[in-house]
Each structure stands twice: as structure tokens, then as C-alpha cells.
C-alpha positions in Angstrom: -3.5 9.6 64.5 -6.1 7.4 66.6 -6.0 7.7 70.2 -3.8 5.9 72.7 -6.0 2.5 73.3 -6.6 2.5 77.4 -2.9 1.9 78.8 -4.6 -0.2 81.5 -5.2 -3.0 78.9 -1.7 -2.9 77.8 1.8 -4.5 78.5 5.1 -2.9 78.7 5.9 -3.4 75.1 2.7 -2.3 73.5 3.0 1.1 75.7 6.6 1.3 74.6 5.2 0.8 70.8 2.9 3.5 71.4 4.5 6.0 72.7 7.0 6.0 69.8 4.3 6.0 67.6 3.4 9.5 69.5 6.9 10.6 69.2 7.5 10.0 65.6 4.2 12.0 64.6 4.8 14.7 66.9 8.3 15.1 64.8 6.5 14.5 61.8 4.3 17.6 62.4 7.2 19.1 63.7 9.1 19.3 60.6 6.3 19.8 58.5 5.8 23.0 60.5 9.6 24.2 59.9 9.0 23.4 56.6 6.3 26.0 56.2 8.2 28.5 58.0 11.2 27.9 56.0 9.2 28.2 52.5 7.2 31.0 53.8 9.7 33.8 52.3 10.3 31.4 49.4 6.2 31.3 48.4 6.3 35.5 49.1 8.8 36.0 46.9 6.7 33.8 43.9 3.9 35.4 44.7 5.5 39.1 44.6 7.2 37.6 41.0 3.7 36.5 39.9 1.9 40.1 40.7 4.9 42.4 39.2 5.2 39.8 35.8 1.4 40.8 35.7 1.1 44.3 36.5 4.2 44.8 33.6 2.3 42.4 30.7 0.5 45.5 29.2 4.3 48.0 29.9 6.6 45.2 28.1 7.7 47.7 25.0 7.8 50.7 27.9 10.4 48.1 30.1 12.0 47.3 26.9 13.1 50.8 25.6 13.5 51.9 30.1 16.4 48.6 29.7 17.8 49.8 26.5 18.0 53.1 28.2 19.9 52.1 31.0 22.4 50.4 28.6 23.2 53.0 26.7 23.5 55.0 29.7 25.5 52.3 31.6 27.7 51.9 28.5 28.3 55.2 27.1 30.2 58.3 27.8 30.6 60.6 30.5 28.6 63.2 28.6 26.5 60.7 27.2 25.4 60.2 30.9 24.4 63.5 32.1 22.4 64.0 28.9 20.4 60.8 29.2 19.8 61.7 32.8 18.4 65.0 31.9 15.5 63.3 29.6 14.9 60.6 31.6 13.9 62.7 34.6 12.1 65.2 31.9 10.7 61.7 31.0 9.2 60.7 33.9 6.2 62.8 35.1 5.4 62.0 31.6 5.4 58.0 31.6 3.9 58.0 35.0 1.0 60.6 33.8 0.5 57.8 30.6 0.4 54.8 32.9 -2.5 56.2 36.0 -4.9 57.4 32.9 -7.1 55.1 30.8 -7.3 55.9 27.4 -9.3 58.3 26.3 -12.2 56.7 23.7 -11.5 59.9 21.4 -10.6 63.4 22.0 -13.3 65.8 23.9 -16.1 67.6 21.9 -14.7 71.3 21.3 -16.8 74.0 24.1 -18.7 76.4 22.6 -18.9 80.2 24.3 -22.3 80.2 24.8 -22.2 76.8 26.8 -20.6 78.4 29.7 
């Protein structure tokens, strides 16, 4: 907004004019602020969405069969249940130990004694 022209110059009206000209762009920035600090948790909350849907692109078939997992074990017996359980925590050291390592480009050359 330009600055206030010199009030000395002015009559009562054109002050009054300009100083609700002040008013209404003070509220102006005043919502606009609000607004950011209402969208804030809103734009977090994309962002985290945008960062887990690509960190998960190259898991989708692991996700997959984790979901149908929980179905079956959501949806099936008592029994059913605590036997799911059992290889899914025998499962899981396993998964995580295949996710943190690259893939190997072939399997290592076999050692020889007379290396050592």
C-alpha cells in the first residue's frame, strides 16, 4: 500500500478515507495470516502423504500381501489369529533386513583357503 499522503494537506474526509484504507489492509493481512496458520497442519499433512506415497512406490506388492494379511487375520478365526501372528513376527526381521539392503549385482565370488 502507498504511504499516507502528508495529513497536513488534507481535509477531514480525505483523512477519514485514509485511514480506512489502513484499516481494511491491515485486516486484509490479518486474515491472510490466519489463513496460513490455519492451512499450516493442512499443507503438513500433504506433504507427510506426498513423502510416505513415495517412499512405498517401489514396496506396493510388499503393502499389498502386509493388507491382505491383516484381512485374513482380521477376518479369520481365533486360531487362525495366533498362527498368523506367529509368522508375521517371524516375518519381520526378515522384510525389514530386505528393505535397508540394496540388491546384491550377483552372488560373492567363492574364498579360496589360501586367500586368507
Amino acid at each position: 500500500m502507498s504511504e499516507m499522503p502528508d495529513a497536513r494537506n488534507l481535509t477531514r474526509t480525505e483523512l477519514r478515507k485514509a485511514i480506512i484504507r489502513l484499516r481494511l489492509e491491515m485486516q486484509r493481512q490479518q486474515i491472510r495470516q490466519e489463513g496460513e496458520l490455519l492451512l499450516q497442519p493442512l499443507k503438513q499433512a500433504r506433504s507427510l502423504g506426498q513423502n510416505l506415497r513415495s517412499g512405498l512406490s517401489g514396496s506396493a506388492p510388499l503393502w499389498g500381501a502386509g493388507g491382505a494379511a491383516a484381512l485374513a487375520l482380521l477376518l479369520g478365526r481365533k486360531r487362525r489369529w495366533s498362527r498368523l501372528l506367529r509368522v508375521g513376527i517371524a516375518l519381520v526381521p526378515i522384510i525389514l533386513q530386505m528393505r535397508s539392503k540394496p540388491d546384491p549385482q550377483g552372488p560373492p565370488a567363492p574364498r579360496r583357503a589360501s586367500d586368507d
